[in-house]
C-alpha positions as a Markdown table, in Angstrom:
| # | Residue | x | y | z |
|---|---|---|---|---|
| 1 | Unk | -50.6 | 21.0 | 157.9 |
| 2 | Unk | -51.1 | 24.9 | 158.8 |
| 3 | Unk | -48.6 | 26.3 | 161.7 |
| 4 | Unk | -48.6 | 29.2 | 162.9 |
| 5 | Unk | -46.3 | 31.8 | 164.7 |
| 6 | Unk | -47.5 | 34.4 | 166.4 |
| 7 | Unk | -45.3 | 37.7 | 166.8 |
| 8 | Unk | -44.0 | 36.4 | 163.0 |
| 9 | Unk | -42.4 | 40.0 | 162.6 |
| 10 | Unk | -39.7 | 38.9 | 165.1 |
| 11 | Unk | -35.8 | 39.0 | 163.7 |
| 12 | Unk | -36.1 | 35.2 | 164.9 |
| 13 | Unk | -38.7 | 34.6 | 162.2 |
| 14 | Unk | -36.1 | 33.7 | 159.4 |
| 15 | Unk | -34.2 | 31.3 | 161.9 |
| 16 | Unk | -37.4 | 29.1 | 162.5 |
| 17 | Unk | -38.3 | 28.9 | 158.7 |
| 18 | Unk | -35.1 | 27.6 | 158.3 |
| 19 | Unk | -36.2 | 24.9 | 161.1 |
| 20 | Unk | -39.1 | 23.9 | 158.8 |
| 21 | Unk | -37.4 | 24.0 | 155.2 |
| 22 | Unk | -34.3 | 21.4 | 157.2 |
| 23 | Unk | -37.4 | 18.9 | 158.2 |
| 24 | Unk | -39.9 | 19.1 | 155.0 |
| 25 | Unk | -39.3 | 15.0 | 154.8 |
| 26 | Unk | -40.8 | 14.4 | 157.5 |
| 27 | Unk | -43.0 | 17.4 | 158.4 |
| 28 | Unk | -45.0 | 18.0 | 155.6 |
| 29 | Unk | -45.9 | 21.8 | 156.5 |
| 30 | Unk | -48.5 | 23.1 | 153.7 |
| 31 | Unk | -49.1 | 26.9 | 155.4 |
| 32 | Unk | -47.2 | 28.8 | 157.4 |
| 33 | Unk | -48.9 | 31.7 | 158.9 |
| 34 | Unk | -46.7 | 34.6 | 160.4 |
| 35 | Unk | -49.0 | 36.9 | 162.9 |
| 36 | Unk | -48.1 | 40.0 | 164.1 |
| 37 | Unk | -49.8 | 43.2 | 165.4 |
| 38 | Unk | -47.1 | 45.8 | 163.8 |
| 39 | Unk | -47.9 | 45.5 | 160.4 |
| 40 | Unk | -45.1 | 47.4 | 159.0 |
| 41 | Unk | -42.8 | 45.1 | 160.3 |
| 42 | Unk | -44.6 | 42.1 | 159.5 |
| 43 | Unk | -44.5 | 43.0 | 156.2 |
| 44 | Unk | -40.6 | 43.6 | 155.9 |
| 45 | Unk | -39.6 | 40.3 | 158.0 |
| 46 | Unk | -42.7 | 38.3 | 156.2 |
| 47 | Unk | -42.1 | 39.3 | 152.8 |
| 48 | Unk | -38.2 | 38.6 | 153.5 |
| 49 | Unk | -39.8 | 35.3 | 154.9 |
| 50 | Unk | -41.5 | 34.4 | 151.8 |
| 51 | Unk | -38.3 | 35.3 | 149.6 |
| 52 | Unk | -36.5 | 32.7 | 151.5 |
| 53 | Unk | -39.2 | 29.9 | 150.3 |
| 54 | Unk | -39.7 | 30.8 | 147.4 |
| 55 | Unk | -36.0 | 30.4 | 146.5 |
| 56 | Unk | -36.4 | 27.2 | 147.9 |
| 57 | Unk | -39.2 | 26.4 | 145.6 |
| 58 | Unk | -42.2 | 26.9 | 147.5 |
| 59 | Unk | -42.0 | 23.9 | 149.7 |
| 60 | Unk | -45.3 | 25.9 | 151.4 |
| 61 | Unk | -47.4 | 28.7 | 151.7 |
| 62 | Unk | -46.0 | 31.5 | 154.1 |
| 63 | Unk | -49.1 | 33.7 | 154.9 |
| 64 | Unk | -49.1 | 37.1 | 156.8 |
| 65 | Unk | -51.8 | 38.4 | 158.9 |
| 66 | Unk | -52.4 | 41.1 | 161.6 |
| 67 | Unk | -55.7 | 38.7 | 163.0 |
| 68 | Unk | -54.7 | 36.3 | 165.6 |
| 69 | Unk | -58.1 | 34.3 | 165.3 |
| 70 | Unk | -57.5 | 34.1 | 161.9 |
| 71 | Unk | -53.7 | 32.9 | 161.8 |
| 72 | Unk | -54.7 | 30.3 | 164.6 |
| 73 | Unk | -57.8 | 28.9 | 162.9 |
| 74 | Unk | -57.5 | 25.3 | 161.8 |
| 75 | Unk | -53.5 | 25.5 | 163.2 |
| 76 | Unk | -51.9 | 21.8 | 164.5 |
| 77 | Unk | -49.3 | 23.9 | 165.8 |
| 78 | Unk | -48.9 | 27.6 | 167.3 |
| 79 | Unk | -45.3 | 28.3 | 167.9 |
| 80 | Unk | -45.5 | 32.1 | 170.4 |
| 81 | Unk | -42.5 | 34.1 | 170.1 |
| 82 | Unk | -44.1 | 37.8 | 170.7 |
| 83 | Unk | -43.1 | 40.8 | 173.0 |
| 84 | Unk | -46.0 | 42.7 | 174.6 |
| 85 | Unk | -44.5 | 46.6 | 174.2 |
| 86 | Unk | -41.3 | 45.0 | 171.9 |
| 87 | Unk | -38.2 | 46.7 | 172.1 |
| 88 | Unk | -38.5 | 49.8 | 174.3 |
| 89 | Unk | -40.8 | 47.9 | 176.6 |
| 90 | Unk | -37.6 | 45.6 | 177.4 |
| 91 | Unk | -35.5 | 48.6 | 177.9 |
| 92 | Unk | -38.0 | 49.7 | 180.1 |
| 93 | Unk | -37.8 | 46.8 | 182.4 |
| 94 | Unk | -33.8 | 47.2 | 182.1 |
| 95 | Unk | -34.0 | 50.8 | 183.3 |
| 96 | Unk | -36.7 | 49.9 | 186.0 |
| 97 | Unk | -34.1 | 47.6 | 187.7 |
| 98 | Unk | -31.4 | 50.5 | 187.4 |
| 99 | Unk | -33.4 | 53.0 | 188.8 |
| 100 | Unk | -33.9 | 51.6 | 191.8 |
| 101 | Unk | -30.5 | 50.0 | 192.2 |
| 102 | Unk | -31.8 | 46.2 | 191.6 |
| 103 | Unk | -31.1 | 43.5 | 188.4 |
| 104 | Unk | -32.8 | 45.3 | 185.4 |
| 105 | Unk | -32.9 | 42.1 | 183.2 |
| 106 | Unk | -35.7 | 41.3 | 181.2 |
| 107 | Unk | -36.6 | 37.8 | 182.2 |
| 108 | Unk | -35.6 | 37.8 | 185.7 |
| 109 | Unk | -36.1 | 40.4 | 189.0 |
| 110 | Unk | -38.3 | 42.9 | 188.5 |
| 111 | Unk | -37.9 | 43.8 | 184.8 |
| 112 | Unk | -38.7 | 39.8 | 184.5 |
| 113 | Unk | -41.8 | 40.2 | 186.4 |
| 114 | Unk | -43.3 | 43.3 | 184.4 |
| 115 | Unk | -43.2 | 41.4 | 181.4 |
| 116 | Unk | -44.6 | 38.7 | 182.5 |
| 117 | Unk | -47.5 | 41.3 | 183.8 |
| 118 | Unk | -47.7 | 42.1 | 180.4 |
| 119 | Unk | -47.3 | 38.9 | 178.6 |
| 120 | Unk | -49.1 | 36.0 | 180.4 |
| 121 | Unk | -52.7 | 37.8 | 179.2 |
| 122 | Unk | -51.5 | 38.0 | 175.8 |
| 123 | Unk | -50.4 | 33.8 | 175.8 |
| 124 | Unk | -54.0 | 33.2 | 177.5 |
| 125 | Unk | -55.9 | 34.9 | 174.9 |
| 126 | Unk | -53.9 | 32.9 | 172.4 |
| 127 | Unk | -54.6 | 29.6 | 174.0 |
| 128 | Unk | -58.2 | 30.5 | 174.2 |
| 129 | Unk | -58.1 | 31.5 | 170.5 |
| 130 | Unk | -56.2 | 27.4 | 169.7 |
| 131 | Unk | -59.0 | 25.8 | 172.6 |
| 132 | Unk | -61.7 | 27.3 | 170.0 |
| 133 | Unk | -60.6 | 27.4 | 166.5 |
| 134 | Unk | -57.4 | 25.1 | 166.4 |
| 135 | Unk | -56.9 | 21.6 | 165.1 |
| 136 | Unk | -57.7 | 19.1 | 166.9 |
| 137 | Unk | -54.7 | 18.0 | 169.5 |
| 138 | Unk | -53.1 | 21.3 | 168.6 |
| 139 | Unk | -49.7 | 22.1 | 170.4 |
| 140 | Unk | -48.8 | 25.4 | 171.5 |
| 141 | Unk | -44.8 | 25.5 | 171.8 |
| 142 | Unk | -44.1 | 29.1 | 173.9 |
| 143 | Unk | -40.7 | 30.4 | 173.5 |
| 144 | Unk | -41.7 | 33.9 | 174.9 |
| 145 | Unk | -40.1 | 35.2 | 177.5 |
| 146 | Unk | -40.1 | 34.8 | 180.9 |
| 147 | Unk | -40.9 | 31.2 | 179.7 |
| 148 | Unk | -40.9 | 29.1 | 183.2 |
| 149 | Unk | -43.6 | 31.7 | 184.4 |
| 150 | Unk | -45.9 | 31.8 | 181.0 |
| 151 | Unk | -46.2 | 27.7 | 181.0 |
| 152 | Unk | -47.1 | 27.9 | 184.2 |
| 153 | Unk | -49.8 | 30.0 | 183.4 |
| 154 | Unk | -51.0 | 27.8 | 180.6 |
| 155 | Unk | -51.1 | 25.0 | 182.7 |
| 156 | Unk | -52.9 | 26.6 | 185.5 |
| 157 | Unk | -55.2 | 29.0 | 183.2 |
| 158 | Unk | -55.3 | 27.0 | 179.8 |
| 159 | Unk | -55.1 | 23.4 | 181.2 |
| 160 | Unk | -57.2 | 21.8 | 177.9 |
| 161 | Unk | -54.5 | 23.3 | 175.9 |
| 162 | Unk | -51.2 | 20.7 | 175.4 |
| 163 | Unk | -48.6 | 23.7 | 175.8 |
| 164 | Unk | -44.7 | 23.5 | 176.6 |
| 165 | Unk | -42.5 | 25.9 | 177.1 |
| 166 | Unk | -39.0 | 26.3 | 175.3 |
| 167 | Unk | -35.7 | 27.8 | 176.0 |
| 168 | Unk | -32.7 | 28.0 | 173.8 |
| 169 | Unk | -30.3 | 27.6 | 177.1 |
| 170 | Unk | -30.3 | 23.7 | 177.4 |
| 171 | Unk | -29.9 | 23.2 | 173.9 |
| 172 | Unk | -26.8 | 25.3 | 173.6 |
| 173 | Unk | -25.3 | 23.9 | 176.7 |
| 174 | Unk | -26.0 | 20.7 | 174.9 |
| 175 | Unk | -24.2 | 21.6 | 171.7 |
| 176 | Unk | -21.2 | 23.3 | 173.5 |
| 177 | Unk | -20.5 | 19.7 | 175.5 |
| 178 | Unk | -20.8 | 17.7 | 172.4 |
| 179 | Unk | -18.1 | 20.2 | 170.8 |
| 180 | Unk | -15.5 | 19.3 | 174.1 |
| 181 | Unk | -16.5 | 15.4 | 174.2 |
| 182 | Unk | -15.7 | 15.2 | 170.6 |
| 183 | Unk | -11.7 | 15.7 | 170.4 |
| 184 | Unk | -12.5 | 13.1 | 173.8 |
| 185 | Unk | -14.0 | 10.6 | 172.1 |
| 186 | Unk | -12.3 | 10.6 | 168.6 |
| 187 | Unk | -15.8 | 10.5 | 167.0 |
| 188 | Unk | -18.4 | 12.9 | 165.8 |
| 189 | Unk | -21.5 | 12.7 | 168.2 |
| 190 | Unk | -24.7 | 13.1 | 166.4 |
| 191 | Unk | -27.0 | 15.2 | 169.0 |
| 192 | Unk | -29.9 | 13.4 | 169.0 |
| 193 | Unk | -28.0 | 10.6 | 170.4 |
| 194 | Unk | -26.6 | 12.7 | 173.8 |
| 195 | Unk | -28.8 | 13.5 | 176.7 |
| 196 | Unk | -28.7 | 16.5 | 179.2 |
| 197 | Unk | -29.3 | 16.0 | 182.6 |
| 198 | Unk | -30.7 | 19.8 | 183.9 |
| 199 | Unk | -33.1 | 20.3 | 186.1 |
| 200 | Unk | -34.6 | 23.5 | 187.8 |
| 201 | Unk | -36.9 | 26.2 | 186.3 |
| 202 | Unk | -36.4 | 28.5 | 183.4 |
| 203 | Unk | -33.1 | 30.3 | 183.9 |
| 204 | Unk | -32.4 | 29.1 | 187.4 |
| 205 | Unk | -31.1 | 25.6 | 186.3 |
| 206 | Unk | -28.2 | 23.5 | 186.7 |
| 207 | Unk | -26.9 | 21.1 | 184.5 |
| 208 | Unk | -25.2 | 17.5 | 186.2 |
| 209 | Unk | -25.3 | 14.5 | 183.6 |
| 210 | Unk | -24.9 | 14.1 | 180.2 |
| 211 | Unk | -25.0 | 11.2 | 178.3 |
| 212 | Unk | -24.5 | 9.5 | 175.1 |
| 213 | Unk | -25.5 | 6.4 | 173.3 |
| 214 | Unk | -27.0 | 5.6 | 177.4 |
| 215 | Unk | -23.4 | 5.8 | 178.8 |
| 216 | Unk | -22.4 | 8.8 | 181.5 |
| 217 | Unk | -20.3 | 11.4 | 179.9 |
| 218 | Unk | -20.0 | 13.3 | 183.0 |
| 219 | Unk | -16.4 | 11.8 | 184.7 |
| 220 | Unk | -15.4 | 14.0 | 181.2 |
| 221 | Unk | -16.9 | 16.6 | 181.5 |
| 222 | Unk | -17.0 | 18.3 | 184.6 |
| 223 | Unk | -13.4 | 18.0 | 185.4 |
| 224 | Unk | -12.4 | 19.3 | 182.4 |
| 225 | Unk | -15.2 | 22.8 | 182.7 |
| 226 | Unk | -13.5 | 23.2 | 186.5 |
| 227 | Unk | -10.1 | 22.8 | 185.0 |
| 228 | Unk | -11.2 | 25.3 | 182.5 |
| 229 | Unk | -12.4 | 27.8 | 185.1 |
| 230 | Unk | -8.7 | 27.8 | 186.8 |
| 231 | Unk | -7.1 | 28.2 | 183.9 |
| 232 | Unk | -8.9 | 31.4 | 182.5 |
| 233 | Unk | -8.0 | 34.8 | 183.2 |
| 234 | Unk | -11.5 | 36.3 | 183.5 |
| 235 | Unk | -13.7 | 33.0 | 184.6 |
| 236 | Unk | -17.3 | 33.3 | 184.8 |
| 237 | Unk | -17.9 | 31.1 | 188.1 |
| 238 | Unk | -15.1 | 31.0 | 191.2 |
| 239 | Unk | -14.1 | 27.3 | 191.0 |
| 240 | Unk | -15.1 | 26.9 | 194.7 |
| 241 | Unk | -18.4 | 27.0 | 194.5 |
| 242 | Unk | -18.6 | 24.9 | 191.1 |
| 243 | Unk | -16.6 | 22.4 | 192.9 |
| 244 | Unk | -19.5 | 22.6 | 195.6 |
| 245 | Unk | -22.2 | 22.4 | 193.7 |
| 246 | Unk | -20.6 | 19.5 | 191.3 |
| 247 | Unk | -22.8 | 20.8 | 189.0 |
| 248 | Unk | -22.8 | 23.7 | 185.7 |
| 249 | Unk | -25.3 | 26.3 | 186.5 |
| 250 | Unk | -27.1 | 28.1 | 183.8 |
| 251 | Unk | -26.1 | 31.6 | 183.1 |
| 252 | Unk | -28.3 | 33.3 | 184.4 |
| 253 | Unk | -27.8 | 32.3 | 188.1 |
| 254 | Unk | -25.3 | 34.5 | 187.9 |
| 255 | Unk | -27.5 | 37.8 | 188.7 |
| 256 | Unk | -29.1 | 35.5 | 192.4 |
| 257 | Unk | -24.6 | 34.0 | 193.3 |
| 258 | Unk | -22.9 | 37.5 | 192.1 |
| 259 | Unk | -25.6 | 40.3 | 192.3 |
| 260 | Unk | -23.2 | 42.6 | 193.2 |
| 261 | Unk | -21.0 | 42.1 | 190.3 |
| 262 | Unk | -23.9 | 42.7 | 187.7 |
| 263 | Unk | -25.1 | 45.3 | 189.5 |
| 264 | Unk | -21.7 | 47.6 | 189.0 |
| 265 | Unk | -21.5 | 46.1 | 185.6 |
| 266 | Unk | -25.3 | 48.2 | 185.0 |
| 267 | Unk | -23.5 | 51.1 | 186.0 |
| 268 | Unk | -22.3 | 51.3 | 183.1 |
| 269 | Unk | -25.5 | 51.9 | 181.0 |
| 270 | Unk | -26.1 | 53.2 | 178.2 |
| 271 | Unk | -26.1 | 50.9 | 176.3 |
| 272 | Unk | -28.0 | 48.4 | 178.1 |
| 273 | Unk | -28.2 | 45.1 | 176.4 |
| 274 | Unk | -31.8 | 46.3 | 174.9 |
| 275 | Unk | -29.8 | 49.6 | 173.4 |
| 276 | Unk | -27.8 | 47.0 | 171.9 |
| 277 | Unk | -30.6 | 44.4 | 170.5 |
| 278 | Unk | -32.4 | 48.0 | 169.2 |
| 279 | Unk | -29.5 | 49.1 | 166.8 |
| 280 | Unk | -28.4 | 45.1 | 165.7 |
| 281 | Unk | -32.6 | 45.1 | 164.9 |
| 282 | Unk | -32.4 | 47.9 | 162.7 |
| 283 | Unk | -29.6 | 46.5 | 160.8 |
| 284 | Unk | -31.1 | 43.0 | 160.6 |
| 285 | Unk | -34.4 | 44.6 | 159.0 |
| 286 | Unk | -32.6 | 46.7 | 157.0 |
| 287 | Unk | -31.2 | 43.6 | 155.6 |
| 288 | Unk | -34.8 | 41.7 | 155.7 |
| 289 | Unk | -36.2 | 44.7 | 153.4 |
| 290 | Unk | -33.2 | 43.8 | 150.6 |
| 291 | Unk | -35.2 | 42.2 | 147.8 |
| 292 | Unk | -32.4 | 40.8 | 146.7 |
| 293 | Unk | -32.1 | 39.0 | 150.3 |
| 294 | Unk | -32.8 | 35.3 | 149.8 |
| 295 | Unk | -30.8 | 34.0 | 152.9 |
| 296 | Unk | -30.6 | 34.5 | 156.5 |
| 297 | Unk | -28.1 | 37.8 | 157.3 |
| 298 | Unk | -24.6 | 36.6 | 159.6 |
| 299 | Unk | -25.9 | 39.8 | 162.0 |
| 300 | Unk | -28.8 | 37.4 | 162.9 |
| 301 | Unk | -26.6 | 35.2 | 165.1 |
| 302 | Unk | -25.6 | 38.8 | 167.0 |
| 303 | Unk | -29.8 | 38.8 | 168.2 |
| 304 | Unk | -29.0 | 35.8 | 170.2 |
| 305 | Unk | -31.5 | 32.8 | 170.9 |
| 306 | Unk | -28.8 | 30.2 | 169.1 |
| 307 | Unk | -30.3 | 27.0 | 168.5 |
| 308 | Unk | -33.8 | 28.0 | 169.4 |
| 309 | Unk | -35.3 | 27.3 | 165.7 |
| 310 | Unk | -33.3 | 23.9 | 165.8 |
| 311 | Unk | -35.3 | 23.1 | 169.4 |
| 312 | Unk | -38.6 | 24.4 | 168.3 |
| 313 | Unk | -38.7 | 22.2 | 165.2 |
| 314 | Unk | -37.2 | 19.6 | 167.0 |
| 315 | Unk | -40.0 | 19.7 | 169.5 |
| 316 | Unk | -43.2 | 19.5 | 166.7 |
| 317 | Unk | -41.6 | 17.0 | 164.6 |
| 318 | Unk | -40.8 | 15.1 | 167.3 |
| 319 | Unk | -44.7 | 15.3 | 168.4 |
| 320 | Unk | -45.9 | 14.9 | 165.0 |
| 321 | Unk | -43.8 | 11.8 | 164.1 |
| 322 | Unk | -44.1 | 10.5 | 167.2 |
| 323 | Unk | -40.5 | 10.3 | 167.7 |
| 324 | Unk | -40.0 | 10.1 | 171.5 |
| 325 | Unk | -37.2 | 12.1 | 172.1 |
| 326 | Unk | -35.8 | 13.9 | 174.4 |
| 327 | Unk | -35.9 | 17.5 | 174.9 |
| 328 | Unk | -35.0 | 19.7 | 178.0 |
| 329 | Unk | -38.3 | 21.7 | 178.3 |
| 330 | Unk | -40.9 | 23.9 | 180.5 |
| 331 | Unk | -43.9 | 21.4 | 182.0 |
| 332 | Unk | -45.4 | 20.6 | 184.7 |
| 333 | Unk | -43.5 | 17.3 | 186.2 |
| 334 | Unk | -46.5 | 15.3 | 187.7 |
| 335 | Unk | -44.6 | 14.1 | 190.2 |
| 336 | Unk | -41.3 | 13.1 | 187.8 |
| 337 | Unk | -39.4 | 15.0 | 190.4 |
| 338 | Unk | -38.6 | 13.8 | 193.8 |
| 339 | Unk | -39.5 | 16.2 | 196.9 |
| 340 | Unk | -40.9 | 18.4 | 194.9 |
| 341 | Unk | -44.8 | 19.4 | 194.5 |
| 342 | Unk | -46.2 | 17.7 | 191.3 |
| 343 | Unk | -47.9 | 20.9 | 190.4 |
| 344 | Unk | -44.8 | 22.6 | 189.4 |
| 345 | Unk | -43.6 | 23.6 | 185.6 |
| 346 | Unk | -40.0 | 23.2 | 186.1 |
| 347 | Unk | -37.3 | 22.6 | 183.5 |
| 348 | Unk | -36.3 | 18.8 | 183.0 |
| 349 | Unk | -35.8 | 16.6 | 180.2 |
| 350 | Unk | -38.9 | 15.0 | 179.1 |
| 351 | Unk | -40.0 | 12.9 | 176.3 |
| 352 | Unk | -41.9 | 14.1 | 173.2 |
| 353 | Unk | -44.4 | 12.0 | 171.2 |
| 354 | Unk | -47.9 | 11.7 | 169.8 |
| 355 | Unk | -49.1 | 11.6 | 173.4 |
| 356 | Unk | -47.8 | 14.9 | 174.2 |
| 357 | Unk | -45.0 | 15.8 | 176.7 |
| 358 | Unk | -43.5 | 13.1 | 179.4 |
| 359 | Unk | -41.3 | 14.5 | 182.0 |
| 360 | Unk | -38.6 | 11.8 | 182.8 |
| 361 | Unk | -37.8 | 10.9 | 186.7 |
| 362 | Unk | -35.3 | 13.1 | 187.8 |
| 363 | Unk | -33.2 | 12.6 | 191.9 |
| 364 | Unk | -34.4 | 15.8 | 193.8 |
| 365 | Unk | -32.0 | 18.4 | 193.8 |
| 366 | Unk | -29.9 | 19.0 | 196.7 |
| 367 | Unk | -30.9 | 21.5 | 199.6 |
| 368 | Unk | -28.9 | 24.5 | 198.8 |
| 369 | Unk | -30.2 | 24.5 | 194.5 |
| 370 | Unk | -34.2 | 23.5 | 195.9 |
| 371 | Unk | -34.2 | 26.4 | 198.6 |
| 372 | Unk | -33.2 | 28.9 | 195.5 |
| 373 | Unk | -35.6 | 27.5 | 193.5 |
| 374 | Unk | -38.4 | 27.4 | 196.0 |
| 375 | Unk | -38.4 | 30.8 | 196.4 |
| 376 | Unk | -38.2 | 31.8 | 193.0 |
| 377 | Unk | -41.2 | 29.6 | 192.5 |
| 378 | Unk | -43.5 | 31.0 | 195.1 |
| 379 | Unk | -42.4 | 34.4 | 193.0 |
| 380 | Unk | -43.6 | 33.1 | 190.0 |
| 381 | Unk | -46.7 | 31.5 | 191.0 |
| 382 | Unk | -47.7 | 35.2 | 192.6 |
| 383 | Unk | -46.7 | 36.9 | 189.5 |
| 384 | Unk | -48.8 | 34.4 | 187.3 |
| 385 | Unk | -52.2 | 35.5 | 189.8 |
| 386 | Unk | -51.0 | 39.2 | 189.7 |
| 387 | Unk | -51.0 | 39.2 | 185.9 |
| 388 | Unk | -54.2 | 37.0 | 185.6 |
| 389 | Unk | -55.8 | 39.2 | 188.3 |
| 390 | Unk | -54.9 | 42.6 | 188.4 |
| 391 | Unk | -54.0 | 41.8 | 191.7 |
| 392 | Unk | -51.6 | 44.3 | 193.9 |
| 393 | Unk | -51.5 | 42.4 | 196.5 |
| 394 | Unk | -50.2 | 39.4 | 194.7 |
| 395 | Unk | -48.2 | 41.5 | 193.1 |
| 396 | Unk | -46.5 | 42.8 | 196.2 |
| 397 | Unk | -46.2 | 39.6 | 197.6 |
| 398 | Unk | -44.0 | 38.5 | 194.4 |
| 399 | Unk | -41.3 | 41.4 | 195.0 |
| 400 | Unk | -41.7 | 40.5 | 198.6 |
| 401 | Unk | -40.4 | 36.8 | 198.4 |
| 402 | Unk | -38.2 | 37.3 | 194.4 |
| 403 | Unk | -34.3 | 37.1 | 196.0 |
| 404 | Unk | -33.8 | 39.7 | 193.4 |
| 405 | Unk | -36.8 | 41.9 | 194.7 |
| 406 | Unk | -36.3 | 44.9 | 196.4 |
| 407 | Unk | -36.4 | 45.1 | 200.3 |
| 408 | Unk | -39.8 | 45.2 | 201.8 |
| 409 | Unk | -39.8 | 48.9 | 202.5 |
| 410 | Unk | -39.1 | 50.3 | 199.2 |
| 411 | Unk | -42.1 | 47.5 | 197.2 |
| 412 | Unk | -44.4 | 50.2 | 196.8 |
| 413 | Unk | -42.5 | 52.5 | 195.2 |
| 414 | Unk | -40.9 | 49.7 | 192.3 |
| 415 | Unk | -44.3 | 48.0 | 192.0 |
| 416 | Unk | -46.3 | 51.5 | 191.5 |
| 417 | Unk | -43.0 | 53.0 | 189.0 |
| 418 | Unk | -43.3 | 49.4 | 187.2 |
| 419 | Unk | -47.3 | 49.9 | 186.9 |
| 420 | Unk | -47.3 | 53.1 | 185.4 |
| 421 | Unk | -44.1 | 52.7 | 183.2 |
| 422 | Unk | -46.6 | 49.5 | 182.0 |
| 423 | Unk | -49.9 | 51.4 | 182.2 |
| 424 | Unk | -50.6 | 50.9 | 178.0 |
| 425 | Unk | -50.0 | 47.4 | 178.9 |
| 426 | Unk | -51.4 | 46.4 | 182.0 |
| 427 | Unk | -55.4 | 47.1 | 181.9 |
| 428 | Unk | -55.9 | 44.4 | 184.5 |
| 429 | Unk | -54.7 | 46.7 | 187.2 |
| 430 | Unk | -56.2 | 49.8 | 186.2 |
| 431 | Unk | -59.8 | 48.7 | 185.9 |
């Protein structure tokens, strides 16, 4: 079986081979193919790559190539992991926030939204590339960022492709309530038998269930995270509205219920968290390029993204073998979700087998999450026609109606800086 990953010189790559060598008994991966367009690099985190299984014994074939076609020819799975621009094109969507006093973050306000201008193309082009020359029932698993808005682009653009997006962020929540319900329960909980209840989109979700063995673990565990919160000296949400919600929100909801806080916290930049991720990179390929290197560097877990290669694999295998089990994932619900239109991709737990992705039914969410969501979904179905189009109007209107956005009279002025701070990237809209 050939899989492929496509922006393979990533410092994530070694993570996910790791994913593959932990499941070789039950998925019996013959080629790897790692595609990238910087060559250079490929070569450094590749060839590292191919130390790691050959130490192993050579379980498989890991293949470098700079051709997309090529690496996705004859592929049962495509696993996407690339940056349009890499590094300094997310410090650019950082900066672009800062500049004009709004969130610079790179997968949400407008730093979010210029890389998905620049990304959603690139995911198309691949999908068209799996459509043509990939295996039969092929599975594209996206983990690029801003993942909500690129599945929804698959699904809307690329609907013959089975595609799913992937975020490390309900794992980890996963994995951090498993390590409180432990000392709880006496016993060690094995994760594939625990279930997270999260709905929402791609970094605008809120956890409110979690289960294990079928039986609600939540009477445990939310008393205990708002007891936490009290407690703490510097806590990351006021316990009122936690209490409110009776839910956990993701992390990132932080930039649309304390905007004010993050942005004094940008003031001060240098180093943004891209200055950071640029200097840990260079230490982390420094490491890659040992030839003595055979395992994956500590530094790695300072990139971020923990878990992701454990959810990834997870995800295939799961398809492959048929497994049925349960992920938290990007798809489109098809009506799984109460009150909600069934067009939507939105973040949910769903079940993965043979037959491809099946979002479980999920109880709406309550007024005040759904009116946040809303309008960051109108956002993102704009920015998915502006980067498909080239369209300024659509384009505008995502800035317009993004909480995060700036206010209408100063849209011109972000949306043409963001354009031309893109321009290399961003063809569509200087045709």
């Amino acid at each position: 079986m050939k899989i492929t990953v496509i922006g393979g010189g990533s410092t994530y790559t070694p993570e996910i081979i790791m994913g593959f060598m932990a499941r070789l008994e039950t998925l019996p991966v013959t080629e790897l193919w790692l595609m990238d367009i910087d060559a250079e690099r490929l070569a450094v985190v590749g060839g590292f790559a191919q130390r790691i299984v050959n130490a192993k014994g050579n379980p498989f074939k890991v293949i470098l190539s700079t051709n997309q076609r090529e690496a996705i020819t004859g592929a049962s799975y495509v696993v996407t992991q690339l940056r349009v621009g890499m590094m300094p094109a997310r410090r650019n969507d950082e900066y672009l926030g800062l500049r004009h006093g709004l969130i610079g973050q790179e997968t949400t306000g407008v730093g979010g939204m210029a890389k998905a201008l620049r990304t959603v193309p690139v995911i198309l082009s691949i999908a068209k590339d799996l459509q043509e020359v990939g295996a039969p029932g092929a599975l594209l698993a996206n983990f690029t960022n801003p993942s909500g808005i690129v599945t929804e682009a698959l699904f809307r653009y690329a609907p013959q492709v089975l595609s799913v997006g992937v975020c490390n962020v309900g794992i980890t929540a996963k994995m951090s309530m498993i390590e409180c319900l432990e000392p709880v329960l006496g016993v060690k909980i094995d994760p594939d038998r625990a279930e997270l209840n999260t709905l929402g989109l791609n970094h605008l979700s809120w956890h409110r269930g979690f289960k294990v063995d079928g039986e609600e673990m939540w009477p445990h565990i939310f008393p205990a995270y708002v007891e936490d919160l009290k407690n703490s000296d510097l806590p990351e949400w006021d316990v009122r509205t936690i209490e409110t919600l009776g839910m956990i929100p993701n992390y990132y909801l932080q930039y649309f219920y304390y905007t004010d806080k993050k942005l004094k916290e940008q003031q001060n930049w240098p180093p943004s968290r891209a200055d950071q991720v640029i200097e840990i990179e260079k230490d982390l390929l420094r490491e890659y390029a040992d030839p003595n290197q055979v395992e994956p560097p500590a530094d790695l877990m300072k990139r971020g993204g923990a878990w992701y290669s454990t959810l990834a694999t997870k995800v295939i295998n799961s398809h492959y073998n048929d497994l049925g089990q349960v992920h938290v994932v990007n798809t489109r619900h098809n009506g799984a979700v109460a009150g909600m239109p069934q067009d939507w991709v939105v973040e949910l737990p769903a079940k993965v087998n043979k037959n491809g992705i099946q979002p479980l039914p999920a109880a709406a969410l309550p007024l005040a999450e759904f009116g946040l969501v809303s309008a960051v979904k109108m956002y993102e179905l704009l920015t998915v026609e502006a980067a498909v189009h080239g369209d300024r109007k659509a384009a505008y209107e995502a800035m317009l109606v993004n909480p995060l956005g700036p206010k209408a009279d100063k849209i011109q002025a972000v949306l043409d800086d963001m354009l031309e701070t893109n321009k290399q990237h961003l063809p569509q809209f200087f045709k």
